[in-house]
N, C-alpha and C positions, 0 to 999 in steps of 0.2 A: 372463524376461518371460512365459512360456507359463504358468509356474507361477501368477504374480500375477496373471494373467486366469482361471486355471482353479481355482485354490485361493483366491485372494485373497489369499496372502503367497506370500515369496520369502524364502530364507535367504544365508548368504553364510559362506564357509567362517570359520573359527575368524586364518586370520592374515591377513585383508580385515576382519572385525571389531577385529581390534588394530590394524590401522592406521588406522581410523577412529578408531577412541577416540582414539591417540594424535595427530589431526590434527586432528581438528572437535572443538566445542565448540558447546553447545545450552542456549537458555534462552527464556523468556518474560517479557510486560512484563504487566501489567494496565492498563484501558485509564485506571487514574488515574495509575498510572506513564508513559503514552504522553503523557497530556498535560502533565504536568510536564516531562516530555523534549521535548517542544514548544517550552515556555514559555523551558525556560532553552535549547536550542539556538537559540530568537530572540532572548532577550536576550544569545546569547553573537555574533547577528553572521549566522544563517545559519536559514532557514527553513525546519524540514525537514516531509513528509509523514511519514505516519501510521506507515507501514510502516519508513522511514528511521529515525523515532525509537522503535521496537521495536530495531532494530539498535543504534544507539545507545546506548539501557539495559542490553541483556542485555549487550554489549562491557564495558560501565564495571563490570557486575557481576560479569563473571564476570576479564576480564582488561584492566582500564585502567592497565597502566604498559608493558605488548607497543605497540608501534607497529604501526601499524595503519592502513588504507584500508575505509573504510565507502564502495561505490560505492550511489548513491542513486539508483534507475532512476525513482521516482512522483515527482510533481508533488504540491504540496501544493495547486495549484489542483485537482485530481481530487477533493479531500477537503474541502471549503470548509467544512462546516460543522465538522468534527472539527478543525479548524487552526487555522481562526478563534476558534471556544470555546478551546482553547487558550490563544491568546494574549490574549483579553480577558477574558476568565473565565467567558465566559457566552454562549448563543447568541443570534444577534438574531435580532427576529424580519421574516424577510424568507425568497423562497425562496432556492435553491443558486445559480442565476445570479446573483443582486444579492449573494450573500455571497461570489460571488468579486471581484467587484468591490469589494466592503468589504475583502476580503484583500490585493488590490493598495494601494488609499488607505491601509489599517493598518499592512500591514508594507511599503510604498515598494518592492513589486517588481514586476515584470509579469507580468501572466496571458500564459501562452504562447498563441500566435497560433490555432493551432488550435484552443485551447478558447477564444479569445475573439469567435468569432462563434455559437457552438454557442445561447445566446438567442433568437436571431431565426430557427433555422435549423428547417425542417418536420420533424416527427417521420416517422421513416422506417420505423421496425420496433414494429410495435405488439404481434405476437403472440407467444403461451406455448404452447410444444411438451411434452409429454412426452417422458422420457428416450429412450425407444423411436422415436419419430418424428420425434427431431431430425436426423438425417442429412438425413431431406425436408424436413425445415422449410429448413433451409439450403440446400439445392438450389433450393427453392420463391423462397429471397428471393432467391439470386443468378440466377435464371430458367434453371435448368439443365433 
């Protein structure tokens, strides 16, 4: 780690590299392949976020007959308008609060409780730190 702060990389010996190769596997989606992974992941039954259906495509692409657990940690309400477009083909035009609410009506699921007062609720953090000065900026907002 001292290396990656001091150099900016970090190496790993030659049989840490083999076993990586030999255990992970790595890919990307483009964000029209993410919505397509969208579309038919809801019409297959299950509604996933943005991130989830990255996972989902590089999985099918690179190894779909391995069984497999894709755990999905985001909410596609985080993502309302990327989810939404998705599934209807087009964005509406409304902000991110009433398009989750379109997300819930659309696809018959519930916005999680937590994001669903987040509309009405006062904005709390309004300011932009540079990288240098965020340690105080976060000290500053928790009143340390």
């Amino acid at each position: 780690m001292e290396l990656l702060k001091t150099a900016g990389k970090y190496t790993v010996s030659d049989e840490i590299m083999a076993g990586i190769k030999e255990n992970f596997l790595a890919g990307f989606a483009t964000e029209d392949e993410v919505k397509a992974t969208i579309k038919e992941t809801f019409n297959d039954g299950y509604l996933a976020d943005t991130h989830t259906a990255v996972a989902i495509n590089v999985f099918k692409k690179l190894v779909s007959e391995t069984p497999t657990v894709i755990a999905s940690t985001a909410s596609p309400y985080k993502f309302p308008k990327s989810v939404l477009s998705s599934i209807i083909g087009t964005a509406p035009d409304m902000d991110e609060f009433d398009m989750t609410e379109e997300l819930s009506r659309v696809s018959g699921t519930k916005m999680p409780i937590p994001l669903s007062g987040l509309k009405n609720r006062p904005v709390r953090f309004t300011s932009v730190s540079e990288v240098e000065d965020m340690q105080q900026c976060v000290y500053d907002m928790l009143g340390i």
